[in-house]
C-alpha positions as CSV (number, residue, x, y, z in Angstrom):
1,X,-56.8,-93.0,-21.8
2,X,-56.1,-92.7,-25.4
3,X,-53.7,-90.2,-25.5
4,X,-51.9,-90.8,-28.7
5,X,-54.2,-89.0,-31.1
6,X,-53.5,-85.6,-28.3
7,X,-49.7,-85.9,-27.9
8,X,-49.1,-86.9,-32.1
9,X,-50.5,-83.2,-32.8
10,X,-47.9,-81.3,-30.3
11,X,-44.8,-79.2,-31.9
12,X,-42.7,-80.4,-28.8
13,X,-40.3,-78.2,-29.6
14,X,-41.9,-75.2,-28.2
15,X,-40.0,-73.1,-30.6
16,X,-42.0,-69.9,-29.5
17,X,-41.7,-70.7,-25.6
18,X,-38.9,-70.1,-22.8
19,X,-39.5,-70.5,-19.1
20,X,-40.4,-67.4,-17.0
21,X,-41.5,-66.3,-13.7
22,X,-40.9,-68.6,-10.8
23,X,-39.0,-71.0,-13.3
24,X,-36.5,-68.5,-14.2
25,X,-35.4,-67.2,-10.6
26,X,-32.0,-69.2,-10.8
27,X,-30.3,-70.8,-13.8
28,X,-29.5,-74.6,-13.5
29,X,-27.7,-76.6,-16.1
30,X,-30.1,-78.8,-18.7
31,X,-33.8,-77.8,-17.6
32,X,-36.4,-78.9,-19.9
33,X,-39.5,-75.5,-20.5
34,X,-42.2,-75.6,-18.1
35,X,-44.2,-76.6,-21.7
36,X,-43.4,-80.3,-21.3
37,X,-44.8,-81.1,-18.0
38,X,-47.4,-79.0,-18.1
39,X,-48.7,-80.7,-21.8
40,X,-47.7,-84.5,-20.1
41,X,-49.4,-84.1,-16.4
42,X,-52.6,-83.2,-17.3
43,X,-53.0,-85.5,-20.7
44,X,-51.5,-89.0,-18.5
45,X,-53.0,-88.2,-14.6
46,X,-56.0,-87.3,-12.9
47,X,-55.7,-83.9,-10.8
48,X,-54.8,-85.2,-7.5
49,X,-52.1,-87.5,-8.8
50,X,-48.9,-88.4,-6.6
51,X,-46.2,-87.1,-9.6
52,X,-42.4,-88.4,-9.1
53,X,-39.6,-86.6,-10.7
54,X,-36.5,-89.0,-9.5
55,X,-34.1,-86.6,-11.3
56,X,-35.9,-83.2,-9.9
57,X,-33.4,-80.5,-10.4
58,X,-34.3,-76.6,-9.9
59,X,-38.3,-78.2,-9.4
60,X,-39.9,-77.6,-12.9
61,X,-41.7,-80.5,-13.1
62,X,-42.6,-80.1,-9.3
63,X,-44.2,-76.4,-9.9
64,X,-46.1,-77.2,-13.0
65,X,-47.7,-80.6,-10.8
66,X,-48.6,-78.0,-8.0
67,X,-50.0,-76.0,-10.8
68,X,-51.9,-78.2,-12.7
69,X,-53.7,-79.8,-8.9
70,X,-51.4,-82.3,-8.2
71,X,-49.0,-83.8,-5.1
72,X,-45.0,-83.9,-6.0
73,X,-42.5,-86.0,-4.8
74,X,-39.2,-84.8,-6.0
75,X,-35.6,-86.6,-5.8
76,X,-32.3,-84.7,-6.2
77,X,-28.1,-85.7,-5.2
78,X,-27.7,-82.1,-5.7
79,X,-28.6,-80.5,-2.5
80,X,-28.1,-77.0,-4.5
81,X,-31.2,-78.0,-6.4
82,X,-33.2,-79.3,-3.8
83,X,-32.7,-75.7,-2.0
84,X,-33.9,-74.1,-5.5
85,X,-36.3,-76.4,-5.8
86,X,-38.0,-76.5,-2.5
87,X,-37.9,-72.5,-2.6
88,X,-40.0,-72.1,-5.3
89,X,-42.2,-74.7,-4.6
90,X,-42.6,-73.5,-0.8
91,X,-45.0,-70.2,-2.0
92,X,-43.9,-67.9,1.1
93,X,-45.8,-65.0,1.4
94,X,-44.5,-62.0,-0.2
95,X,-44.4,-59.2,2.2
96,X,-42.8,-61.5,4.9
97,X,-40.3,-62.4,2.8
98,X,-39.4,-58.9,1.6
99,X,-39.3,-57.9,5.0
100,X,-37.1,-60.3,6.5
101,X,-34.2,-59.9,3.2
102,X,-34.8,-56.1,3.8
103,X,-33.7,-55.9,7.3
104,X,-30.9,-58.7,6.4
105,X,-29.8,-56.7,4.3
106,X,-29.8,-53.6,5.8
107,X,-28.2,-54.8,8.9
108,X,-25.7,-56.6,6.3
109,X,-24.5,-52.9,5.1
110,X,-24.0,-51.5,8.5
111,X,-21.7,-54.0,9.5
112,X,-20.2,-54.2,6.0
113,X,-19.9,-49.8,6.5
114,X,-18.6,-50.5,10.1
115,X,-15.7,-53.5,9.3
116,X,-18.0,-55.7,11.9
117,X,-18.3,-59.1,9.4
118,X,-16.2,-62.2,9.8
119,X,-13.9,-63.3,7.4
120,X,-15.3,-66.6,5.0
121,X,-13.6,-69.5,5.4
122,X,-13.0,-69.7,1.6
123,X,-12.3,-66.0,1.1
124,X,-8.7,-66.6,-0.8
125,X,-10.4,-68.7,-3.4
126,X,-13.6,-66.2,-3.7
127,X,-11.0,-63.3,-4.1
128,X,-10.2,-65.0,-7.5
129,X,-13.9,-64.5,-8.7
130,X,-14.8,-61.3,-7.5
131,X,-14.1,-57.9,-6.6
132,X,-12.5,-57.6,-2.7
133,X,-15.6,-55.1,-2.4
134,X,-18.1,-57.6,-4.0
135,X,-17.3,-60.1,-1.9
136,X,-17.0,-58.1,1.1
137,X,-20.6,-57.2,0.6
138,X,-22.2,-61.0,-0.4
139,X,-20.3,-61.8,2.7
140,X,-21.8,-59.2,4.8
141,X,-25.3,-60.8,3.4
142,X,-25.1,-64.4,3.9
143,X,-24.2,-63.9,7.3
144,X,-27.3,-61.9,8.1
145,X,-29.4,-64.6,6.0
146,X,-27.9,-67.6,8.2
147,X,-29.8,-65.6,11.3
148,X,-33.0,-65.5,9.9
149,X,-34.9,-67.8,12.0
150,X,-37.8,-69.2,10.2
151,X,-35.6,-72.2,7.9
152,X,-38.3,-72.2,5.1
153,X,-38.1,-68.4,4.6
154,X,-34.4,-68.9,5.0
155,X,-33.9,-71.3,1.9
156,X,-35.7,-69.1,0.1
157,X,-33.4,-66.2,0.8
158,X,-30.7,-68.4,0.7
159,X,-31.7,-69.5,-3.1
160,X,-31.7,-66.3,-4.6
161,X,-28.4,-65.2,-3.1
162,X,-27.0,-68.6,-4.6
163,X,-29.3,-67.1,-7.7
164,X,-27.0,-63.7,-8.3
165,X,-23.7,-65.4,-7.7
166,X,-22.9,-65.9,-11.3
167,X,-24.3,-62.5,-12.5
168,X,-22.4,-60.8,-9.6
169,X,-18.7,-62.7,-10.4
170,X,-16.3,-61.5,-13.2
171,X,-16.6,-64.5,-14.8
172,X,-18.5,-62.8,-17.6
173,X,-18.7,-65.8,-20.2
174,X,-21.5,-68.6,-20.0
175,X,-21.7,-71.1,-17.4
176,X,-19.6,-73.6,-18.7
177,X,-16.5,-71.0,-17.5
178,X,-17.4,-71.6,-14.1
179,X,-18.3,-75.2,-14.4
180,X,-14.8,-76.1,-15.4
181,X,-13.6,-73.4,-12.9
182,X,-11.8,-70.9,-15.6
183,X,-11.0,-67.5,-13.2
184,X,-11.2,-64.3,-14.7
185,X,-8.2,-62.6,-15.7
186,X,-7.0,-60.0,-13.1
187,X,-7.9,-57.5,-15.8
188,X,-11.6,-58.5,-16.1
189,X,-11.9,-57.9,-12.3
190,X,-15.2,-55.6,-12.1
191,X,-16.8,-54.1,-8.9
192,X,-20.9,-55.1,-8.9
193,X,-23.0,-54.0,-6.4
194,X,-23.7,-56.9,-4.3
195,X,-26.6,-54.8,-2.4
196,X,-28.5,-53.9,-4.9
197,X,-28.3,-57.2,-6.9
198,X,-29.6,-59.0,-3.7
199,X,-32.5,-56.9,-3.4
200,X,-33.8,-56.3,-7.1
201,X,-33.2,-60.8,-7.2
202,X,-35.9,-61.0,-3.9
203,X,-38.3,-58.6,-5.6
204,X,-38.4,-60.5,-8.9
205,X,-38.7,-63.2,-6.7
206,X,-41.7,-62.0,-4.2
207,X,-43.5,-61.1,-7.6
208,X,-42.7,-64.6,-9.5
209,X,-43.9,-66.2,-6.1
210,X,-47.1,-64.2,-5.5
211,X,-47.8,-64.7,-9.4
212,X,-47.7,-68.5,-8.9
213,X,-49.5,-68.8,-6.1
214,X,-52.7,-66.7,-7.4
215,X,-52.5,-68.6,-10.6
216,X,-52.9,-71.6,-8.6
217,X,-55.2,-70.6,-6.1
218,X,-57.6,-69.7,-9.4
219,X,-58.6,-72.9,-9.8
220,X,-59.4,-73.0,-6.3
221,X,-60.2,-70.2,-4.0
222,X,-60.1,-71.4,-1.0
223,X,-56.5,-73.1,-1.2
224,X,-54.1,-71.4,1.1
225,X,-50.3,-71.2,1.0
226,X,-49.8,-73.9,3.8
227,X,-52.2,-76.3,2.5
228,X,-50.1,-76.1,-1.1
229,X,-46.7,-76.7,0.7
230,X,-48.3,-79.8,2.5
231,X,-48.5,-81.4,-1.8
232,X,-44.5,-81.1,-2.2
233,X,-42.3,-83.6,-0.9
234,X,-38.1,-83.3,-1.5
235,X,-35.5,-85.7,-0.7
236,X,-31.7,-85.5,-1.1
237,X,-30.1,-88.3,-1.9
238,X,-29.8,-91.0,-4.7
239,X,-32.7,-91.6,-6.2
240,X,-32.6,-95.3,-5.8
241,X,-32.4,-95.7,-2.5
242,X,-34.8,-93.3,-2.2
243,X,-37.4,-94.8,-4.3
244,X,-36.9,-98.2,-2.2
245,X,-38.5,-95.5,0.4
246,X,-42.0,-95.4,-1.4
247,X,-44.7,-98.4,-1.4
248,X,-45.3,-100.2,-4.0
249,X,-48.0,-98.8,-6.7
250,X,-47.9,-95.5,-5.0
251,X,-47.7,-92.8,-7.6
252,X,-49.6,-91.9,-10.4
253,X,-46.7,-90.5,-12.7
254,X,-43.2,-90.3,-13.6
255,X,-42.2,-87.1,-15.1
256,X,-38.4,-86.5,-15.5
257,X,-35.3,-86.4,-17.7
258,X,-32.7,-88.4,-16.7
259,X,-29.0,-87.1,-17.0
260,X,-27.9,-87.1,-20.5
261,X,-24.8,-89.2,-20.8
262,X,-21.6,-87.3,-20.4
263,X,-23.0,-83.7,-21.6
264,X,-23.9,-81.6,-18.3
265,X,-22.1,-81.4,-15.1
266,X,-24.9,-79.8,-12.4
267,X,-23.0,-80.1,-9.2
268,X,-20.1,-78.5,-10.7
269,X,-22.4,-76.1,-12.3
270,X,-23.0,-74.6,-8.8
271,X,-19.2,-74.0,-7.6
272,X,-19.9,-70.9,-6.9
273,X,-22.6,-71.7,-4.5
274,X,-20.7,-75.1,-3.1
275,X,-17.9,-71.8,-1.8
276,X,-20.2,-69.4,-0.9
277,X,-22.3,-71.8,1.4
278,X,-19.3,-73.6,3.6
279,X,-21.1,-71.4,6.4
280,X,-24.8,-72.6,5.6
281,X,-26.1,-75.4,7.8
282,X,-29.6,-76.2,6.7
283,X,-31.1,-79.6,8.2
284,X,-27.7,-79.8,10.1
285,X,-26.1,-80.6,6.9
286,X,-23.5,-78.0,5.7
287,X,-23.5,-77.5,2.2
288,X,-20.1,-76.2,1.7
289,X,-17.5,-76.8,-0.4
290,X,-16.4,-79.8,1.7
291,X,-19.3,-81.7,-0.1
292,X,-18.5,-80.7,-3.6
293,X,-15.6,-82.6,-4.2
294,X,-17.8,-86.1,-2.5
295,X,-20.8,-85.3,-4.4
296,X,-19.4,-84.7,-7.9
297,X,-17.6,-88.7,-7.9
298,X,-20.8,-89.7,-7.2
299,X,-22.6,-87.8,-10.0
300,X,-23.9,-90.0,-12.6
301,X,-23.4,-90.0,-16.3
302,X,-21.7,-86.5,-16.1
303,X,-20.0,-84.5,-18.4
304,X,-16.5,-84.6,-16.6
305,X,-16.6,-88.5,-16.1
306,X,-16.7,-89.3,-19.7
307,X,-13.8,-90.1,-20.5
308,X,-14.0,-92.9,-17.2
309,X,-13.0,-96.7,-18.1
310,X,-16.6,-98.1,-18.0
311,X,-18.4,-94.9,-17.3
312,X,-20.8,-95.9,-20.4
313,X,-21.9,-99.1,-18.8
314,X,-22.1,-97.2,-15.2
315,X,-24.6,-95.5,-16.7
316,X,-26.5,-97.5,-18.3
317,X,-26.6,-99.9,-15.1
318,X,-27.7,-97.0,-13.5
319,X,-30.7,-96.3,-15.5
320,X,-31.4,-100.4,-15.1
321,X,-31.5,-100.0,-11.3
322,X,-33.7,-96.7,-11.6
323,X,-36.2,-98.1,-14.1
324,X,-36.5,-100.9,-12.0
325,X,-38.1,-99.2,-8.9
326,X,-39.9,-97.1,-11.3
327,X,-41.6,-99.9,-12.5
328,X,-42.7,-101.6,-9.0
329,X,-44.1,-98.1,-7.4
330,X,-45.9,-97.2,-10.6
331,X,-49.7,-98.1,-10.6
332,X,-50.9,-100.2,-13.4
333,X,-51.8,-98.8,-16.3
334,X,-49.9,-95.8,-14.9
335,X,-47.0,-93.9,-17.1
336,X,-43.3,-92.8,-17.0
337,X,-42.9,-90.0,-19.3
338,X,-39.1,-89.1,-20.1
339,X,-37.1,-86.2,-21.7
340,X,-33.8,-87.8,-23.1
341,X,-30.6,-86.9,-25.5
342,X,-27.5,-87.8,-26.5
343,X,-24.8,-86.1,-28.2
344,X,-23.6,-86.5,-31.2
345,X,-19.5,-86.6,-30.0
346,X,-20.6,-89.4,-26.6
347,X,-21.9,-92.9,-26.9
348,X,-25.8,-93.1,-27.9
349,X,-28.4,-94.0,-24.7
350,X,-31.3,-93.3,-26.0
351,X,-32.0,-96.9,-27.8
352,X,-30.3,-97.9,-24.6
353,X,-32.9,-96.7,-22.7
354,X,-35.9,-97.8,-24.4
355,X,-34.4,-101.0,-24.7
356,X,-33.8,-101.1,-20.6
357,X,-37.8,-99.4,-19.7
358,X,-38.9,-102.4,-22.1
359,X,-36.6,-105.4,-20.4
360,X,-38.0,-104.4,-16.9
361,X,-42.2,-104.6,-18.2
362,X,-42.6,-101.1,-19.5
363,X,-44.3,-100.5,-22.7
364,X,-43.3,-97.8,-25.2
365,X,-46.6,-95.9,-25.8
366,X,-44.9,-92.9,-27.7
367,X,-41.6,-91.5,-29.1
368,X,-41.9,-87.9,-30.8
369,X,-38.8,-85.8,-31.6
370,X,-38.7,-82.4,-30.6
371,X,-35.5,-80.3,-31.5
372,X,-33.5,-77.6,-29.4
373,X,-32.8,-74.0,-29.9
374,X,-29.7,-73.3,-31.2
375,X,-29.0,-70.9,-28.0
376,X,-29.8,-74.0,-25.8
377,X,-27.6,-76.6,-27.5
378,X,-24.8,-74.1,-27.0
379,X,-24.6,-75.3,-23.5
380,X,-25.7,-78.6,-23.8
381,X,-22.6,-80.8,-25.7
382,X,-23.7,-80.9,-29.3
383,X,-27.3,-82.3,-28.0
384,X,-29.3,-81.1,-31.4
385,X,-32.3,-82.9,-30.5
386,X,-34.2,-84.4,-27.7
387,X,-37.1,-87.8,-27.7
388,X,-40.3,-87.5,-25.7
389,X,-40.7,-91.0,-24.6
390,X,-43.9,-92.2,-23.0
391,X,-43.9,-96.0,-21.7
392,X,-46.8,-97.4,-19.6
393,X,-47.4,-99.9,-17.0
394,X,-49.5,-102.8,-18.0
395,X,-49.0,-105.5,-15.5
């Protein structure tokens, strides 16, 4: 497919567009608009492609395969992100969902009213975020949401009370407070109605949900919810070893932005969540606050490990090992399709990384510019611009 003379012609910076619906149920660090994947998957695949996102995050890339006719296969170390991910991807069905958060819920403020919840293991250090009565009542809900039976419907509860954790804390600057775990002064202490938050997040939620699904059911009546979760695929873990996992010439297209080097930090990003869930077992895995500490060393290229002796070069071997499995489950003549940056105060990657994709067989097929809103590069470490880097496989 010639699909220079197409992708030349695109203003990639999407000036005019910002993510909504079903992307915008919970804020993660560093996303990339649902406008990139959905102008790359249908230019460089067939509908029906196996798309691999190594680096998956909060699932963008994932929603817009499943909405553009495609299977997904998406990577993660964050398991924060995979339970994001994996609940907006798993479509439940609206009215069973409301139900089931309703009656948590409900049951949640009688024995909230009645002094009948237990106490959180990491209540002391959720004190220091919230309000005693905000947390009383977030308490009161997670409990009831860890009884909810049916696990899929349960992560997708489970996501949008991780989803209303910032906006419910007293922490009222931008993420980057919480990332670096700044408290709010006793004085900034305010009471929010932990209730109510809940409940108006699972009704924006049912609607982003039942919006997706009929948007990709149009293209084909008579798909049904379970036959759309049967195309998604999620796996925690490193995304190396994971990809050693899948055949060789297997899928159809890499779509993903790799870390940028030293600018976000999305496990830290998610403290609040890491506390709040140290009573969550999902998969028998806990995903408490015991992990957080494990699972941020191990983060690659983050913000927090910059200034690490040899943390560049980590990095960059990193991205070696990664393009190197890219490159052997990758059909021929398929693509890899990346979102990078760098910021202007860390170490440049991005030549880096062309440089690497090249040395392992890829061939650079495209590089456009596209720049960032100035309300964006707020958060993102002095990143003014981003590349759009298409390579293909040729042998």
């Amino acid at each position: 497919m010639n699909f220079n003379n197409i992708l030349t012609e695109v203003d990639w910076s999407f000036s005019n567009f910002s993510n909504s619906g079903l992307h915008s149920i919970h804020w993660y660090p560093a996303t990339y608009i649902s406008a990139i994947p959905g102008t790359l998957i249908p230019t460089l695949c067939q509908e029906g492609a196996t798309i691999l996102d190594p680096f998956s995050g909060s699932g963008t890339t994932g929603l817009e395969s499943l909405r553009l006719g495609n299977n997904f296969i998406g990577f993660d170390t964050n398991p924060i992100a995979i339970l994001i991910a994996e609940s907006k991807l798993f479509h439940p069905e609206p009215k069973r969902f409301l139900d089931l958060v309703r009656a948590a819920t409900s049951e949640a403020q009688f024995k909230y009213n009645n002094n009948e919840v237990a106490t959180h293991p990491q209540e002391a250090e959720l004190k220091s975020w919230y309000h005693a009565n905000t947390m009383a009542e977030l308490n009161a809900i997670l409990q009831e949401l860890c009884l909810i039976e049916n696990p899929n419907y349960k992560k997708c509860a489970l996501a949008i009370f991780s989803s209303i954790l910032k906006s419910t804390c007293s922490q009222g600057k931008h993420w980057g407070w919480v990332c670096d775990n700044v408290k709010p002064k006793l004085s900034e202490i305010i009471y929010r109605n932990a209730f109510t938050s809940f409940l108006s997040a699972c009704e924006e939620f049912a609607k982003a949900t039942h919006d997706s699904f009929r948007t990709i059911q149009y293209w084909n009546n008579s798909l049904t919810r379970s036959t759309l979760r049967k195309r998604a695929n999620f796996r925690v873990g490193d995304c190396v070893a994971n990809m050693k996992n899948l055949p060789d010439e297997s899928v159809d297209l890499i779509m993903t932005s790799p870390p940028y080097y030293g600018v976000a930090d999305y496990v830290k990003s998610q403290r609040l969540s890491f506390l709040w869930f140290d009573i969550v077992d999902l998969n028998h895995t806990l995903l408490g606050f015991e992990n957080f500490s494990e699972l941020r060393s191990q983060e690659k290229g983050s913000r927090s490990h910059r200034h690490r002796k040899n943390s560049w070069q980590q990095y960059i071997e990193f991205i070696h090992h990664v393009f190197l499995e890219a490159h052997r489950i990758l059909k021929v003549n398929a693509h890899m399709a990346l979102i990078v940056g760098e910021s202007s105060s860390r170490a440049g990657t991005t030549d880096n990384i062309i440089d690497i994709a090249e040395d392992v067989g890829f061939s650079l097929e495209l590089r456009k510019q596209r720049g960032i809103r100035s309300t964006r590069r707020r958060l993102m470490a002095k990143v003014k611009g981003e590349d759009v880097l298409i390579f293909s496989k040729k042998t």
